[in-house]
Every structure is written in C-alpha cells, then in structure tokens.
N, C-alpha and C positions, 0 to 999 in steps of 0.2 A: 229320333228327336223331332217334334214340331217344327213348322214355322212359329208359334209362336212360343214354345221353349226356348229355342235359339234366339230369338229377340228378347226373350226377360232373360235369357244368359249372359248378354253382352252386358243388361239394365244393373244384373248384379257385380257383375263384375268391374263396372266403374263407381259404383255404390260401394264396393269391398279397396277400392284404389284410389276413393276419397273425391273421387272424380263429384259423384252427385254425396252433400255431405246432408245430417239429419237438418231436416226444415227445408230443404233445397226442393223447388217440385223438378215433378218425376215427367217426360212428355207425355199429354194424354192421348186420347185413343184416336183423336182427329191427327194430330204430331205421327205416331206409330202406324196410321194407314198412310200419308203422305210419303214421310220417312221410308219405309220398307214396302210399299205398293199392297200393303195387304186388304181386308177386308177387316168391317167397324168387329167382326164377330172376334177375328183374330186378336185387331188389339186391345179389346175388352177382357179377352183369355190371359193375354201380356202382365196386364194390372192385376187381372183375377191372380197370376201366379206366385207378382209379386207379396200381396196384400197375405198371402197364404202362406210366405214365408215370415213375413211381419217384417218386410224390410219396406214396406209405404203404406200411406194411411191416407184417406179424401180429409179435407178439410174443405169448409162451409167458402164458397168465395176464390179456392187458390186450387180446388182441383186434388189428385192424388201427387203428396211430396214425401220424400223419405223419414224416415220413421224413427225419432230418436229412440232408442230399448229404455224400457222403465223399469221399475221394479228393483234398479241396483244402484249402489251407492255412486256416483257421480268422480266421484275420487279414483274406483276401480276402472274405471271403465276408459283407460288411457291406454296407450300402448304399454307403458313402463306397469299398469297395474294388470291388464290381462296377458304378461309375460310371466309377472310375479302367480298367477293363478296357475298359467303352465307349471309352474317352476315347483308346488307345491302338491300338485298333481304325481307329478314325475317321480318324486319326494317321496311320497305317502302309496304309490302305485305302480313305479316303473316308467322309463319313457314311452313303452311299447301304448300303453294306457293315454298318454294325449295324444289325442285325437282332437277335429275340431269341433266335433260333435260334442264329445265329453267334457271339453272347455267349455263350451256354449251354454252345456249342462249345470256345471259349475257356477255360471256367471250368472245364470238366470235370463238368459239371452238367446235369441234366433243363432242355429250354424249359422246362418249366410251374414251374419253382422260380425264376426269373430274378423273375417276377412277385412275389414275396416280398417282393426291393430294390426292383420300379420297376414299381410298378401299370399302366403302360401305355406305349407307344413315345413320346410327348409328353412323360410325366413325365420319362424318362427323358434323351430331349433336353434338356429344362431343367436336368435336373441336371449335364449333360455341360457346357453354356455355362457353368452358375455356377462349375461346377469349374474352368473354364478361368479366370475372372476373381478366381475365388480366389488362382491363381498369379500374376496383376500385380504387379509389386509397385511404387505409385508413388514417384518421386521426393519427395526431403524438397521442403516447400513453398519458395517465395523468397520472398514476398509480393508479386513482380514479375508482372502477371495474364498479360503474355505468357509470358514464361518457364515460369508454369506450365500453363499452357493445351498447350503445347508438348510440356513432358515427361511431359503425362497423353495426348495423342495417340501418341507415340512410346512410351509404355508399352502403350499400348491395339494399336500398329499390330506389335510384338515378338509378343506373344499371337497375333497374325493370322500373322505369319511360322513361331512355333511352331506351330500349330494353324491348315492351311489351309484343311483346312472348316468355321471359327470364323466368319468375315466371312460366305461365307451363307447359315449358320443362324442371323444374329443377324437380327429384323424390327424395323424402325422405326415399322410403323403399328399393330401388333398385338405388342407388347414383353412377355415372361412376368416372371412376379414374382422377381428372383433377388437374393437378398440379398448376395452378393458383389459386385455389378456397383453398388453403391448411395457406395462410397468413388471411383470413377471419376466416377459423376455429377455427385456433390457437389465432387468439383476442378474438377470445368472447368463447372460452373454458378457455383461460387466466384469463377475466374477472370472470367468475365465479366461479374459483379457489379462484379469489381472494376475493369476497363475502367469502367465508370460504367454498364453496361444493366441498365433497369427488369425485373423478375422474366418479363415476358413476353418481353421481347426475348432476354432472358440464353437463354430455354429453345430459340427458333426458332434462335438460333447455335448454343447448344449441340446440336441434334440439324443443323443444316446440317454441324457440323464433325464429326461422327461420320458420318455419312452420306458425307463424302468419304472417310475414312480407311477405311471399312467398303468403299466401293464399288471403292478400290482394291484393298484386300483379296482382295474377290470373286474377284478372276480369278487369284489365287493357286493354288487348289486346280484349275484349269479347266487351266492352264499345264504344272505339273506332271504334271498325265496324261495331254498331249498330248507334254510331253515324254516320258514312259514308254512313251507307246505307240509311239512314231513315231522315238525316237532323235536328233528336228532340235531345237534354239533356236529360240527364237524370231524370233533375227534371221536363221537359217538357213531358217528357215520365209518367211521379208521376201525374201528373196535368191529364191528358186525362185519366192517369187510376184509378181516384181516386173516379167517380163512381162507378164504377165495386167495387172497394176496401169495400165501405160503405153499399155495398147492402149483400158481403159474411161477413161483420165483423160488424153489428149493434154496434150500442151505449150502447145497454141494456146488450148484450153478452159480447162487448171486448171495455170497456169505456178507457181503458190504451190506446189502439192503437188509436182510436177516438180523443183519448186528443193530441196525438203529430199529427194527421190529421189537427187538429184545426191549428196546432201553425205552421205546415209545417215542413219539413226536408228540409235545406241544405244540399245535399249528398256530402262530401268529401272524397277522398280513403286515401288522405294525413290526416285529420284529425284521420279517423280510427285506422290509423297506427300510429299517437302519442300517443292517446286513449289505445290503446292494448297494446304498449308496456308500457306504463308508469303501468299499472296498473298491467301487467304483472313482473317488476320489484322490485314494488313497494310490490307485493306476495314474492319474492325472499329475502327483503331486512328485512317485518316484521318476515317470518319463521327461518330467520339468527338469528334475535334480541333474537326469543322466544328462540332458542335451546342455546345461550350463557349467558339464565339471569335463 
C-alpha cells in the first residue's frame, strides 16, 4: 500500500465513523502535506482516491468536502434503512450474499459510504438479527407458563420461517448484544420461573428450548437452495436416495429404519418443531410434578 493509500484509508474510515459527515470538508492537499510531511503530488493522489471512490467532491469556494450519495431516496439511506436492505438481500439470496459491496449495489451508492450506517460486516449482522426480532411480535401473556412458553417459541420459529438465514446466524455460545431479542428472553425465562425453576435452571431450559427451535430452523435456509438448485423435495430427493439407503442399511442389520422405509416419511420441519417442543416441555412439566410430590 502507498503513502498515499494509507492516508485516504484513514480519510475513509473516519468518513465511514461519521467522524467527517456529508457536506463536512475533507483537509486539502496543503493540510495532507503539513499533516503527514508528504509531497503536494502525494496529497493531490489522497483527494484523487477519494474523489474515485465518490466519497468527496470540490465545491467552488470550500475546496474538496464529503460527498453526500444521490440518486437514493433520502429515507433509505439511514442506518435503520440500509439494515432493512441487508435484511432483504439475505431474504431473497442468502446471508452468504451480503456483502458491502452488493449492499452498496443495491442502494445505488459507493462501497466505501455503506460504512457510514455499519462500521463493519459484524456490526452489520447484528443489526440485521435485531432487526429481524424487532419484527416478533409476541403473543398477549396467559399467565399459563406453558401456554406461554409455547407461543414465544412459535413466535420465535415464524421469524425463522420469514427469515431463513435467521436460525444460523443466531450463536448460542457467543450471543451479540441486541436489544430487541431482550422481550423474547424475558417470556420464556418468565415462563419457566413460572413452571417453578430456580433462576439457573429457568436459563439452561431456556437456552436448551431455543436451541431446539433454532437447530431446526437451521436447515431452513440449506433446504431451500437445494431446492433451487436442483428442482427435487425433499421427499423427492428420499425417493431417488432410497437405494443407496437399503443397500448401506439391510433389513437383517437395521429392520427399525427398514420399517419406517416401508411406510415412507413425510419430512416436516414444522412438524419437528411441535414434536420437540411438546416433548421437551412436557420433560419440564413431569420433573416439576416429581420434585413437588
């Protein structure tokens, strides 16, 4: 890298930190040779790089100052709207798909101005999750702990169905600070207070029953782009592999799996997930009964 990359690197990156904001001037080339001891050639390069990114523009009188982006609606172009453009990207393409590039793309705007709303690809994920749990909206409470236990996971598993690269970008062991996802915790931490568990027990259920809803989730987004690639179901994809299946799993070895061969799987993720919770629940509800009789 240059001397004078490294100096319009720093230029962007207080320009992406809000530090110099649109309309704000930018130091000129007399500032950038004092500033860093360079030569008028170097800081002239400085502006040239900027000007090339479309993050400053001369104006007649004030010199080169940052560059408000045009061309987009004014509304968008907030942090809360180019999160929502992440969000719809992710949506329609995968998470793997935003990039700040292809955000940039989307918004009709320089990469190096993306950085303005979302200082880095992590912040920006984080914002995209909390934005997605912004949109939950839970069920009124019953005061019933299963009841609500229930329709804050089916709240939480809707979100996963909207948003199927939600379940795995959400981490269980290393969780980001998101202040929307903070009315889901506290329902179904609630709810299992109210089952009768001490504040530690409430929290190892409560992240066990997110952790199922989530892991089903998962294969939401995996599903979908197998479908899109390939044009088979899943159970379509069961059927063509169910050779191969019978030839590593004989009859005489593993008659259990043979037997549900026989009778076929309807594969449902929605199913799964009533499955797991209710039985998972239903664990919570006999272990209560036993510790109070």
């Amino acid at each position: 890298m240059t001397r004078a990359e490294r100096i319009a690197d720093g230029l962007r990156t207080r320009i992406a930190q809000g530090g110099l904001r649109p309309g704000d001037p930018v130091p000129s080339t007399r500032a950038i040779m004092r500033d860093h001891n360079v030569a008028m050639a170097t800081a002239s390069r400085v502006l040239a790089l900027l000007q090339a990114d479309g993050l400053v523009e001369s104006t007649p009188g004030r010199g080169s100052v940052v560059r408000a982006p045009d061309g987009v609606d004014p509304a968008i172009l907030t942090r809360e709207g180019v999160v929502a453009a992440a969000v719809s990207i992710a949506d329609a393409e995968s998470l793997r798909a935003v990039s700040m590039r292809r955000l940039a793309a989307a918004l009709g705007i320089p990469t190096m101005a993306v950085y303005r709303y979302a200082p880095s690809r992590e912040d920006l994920e984080v914002a995209m999750l909390d934005a997605v749990f912004a949109e939950i909206e839970l069920p009124a409470e019953t005061g019933a702990w299963r009841a609500d236990l229930e329709g804050a996971a089916r709240a939480l598993w809707r979100a996963m169905v909207a948003h199927p690269w939600f379940a795995g970008a959400l981490s269980m062991t290393r969780p980001a600070a998101m202040p929307h996802a903070m009315p889901m915790t506290e329902r179904m931490l609630g709810g299992l207070r109210g089952a009768g568990l001490d504040p530690v027990r409430a929290f190892t259920d409560y992240l066990g029953l997110v952790t199922l809803v989530r892991g089903i989730g998962a294969t939401l987004e995996p599903e979908l782009a197998d479908r899109a690639d390939t044009g088979v179901t899943n159970d379509q994809w069961m059927d063509l592999r169910a050779g191969d299946l019978r030839r590593i799993a004989p009859a005489d070895r593993c008659p259990h799996l043979n037997a549900i061969m026989e009778i076929g799987y309807p594969y449902d993720a929605e199913v799964l997930l009533e499955s797991g919770m209710q039985r998972f629940l239903d664990g919570i509800e006999v272990c209560e009964t036993r510790r109070l009789t």
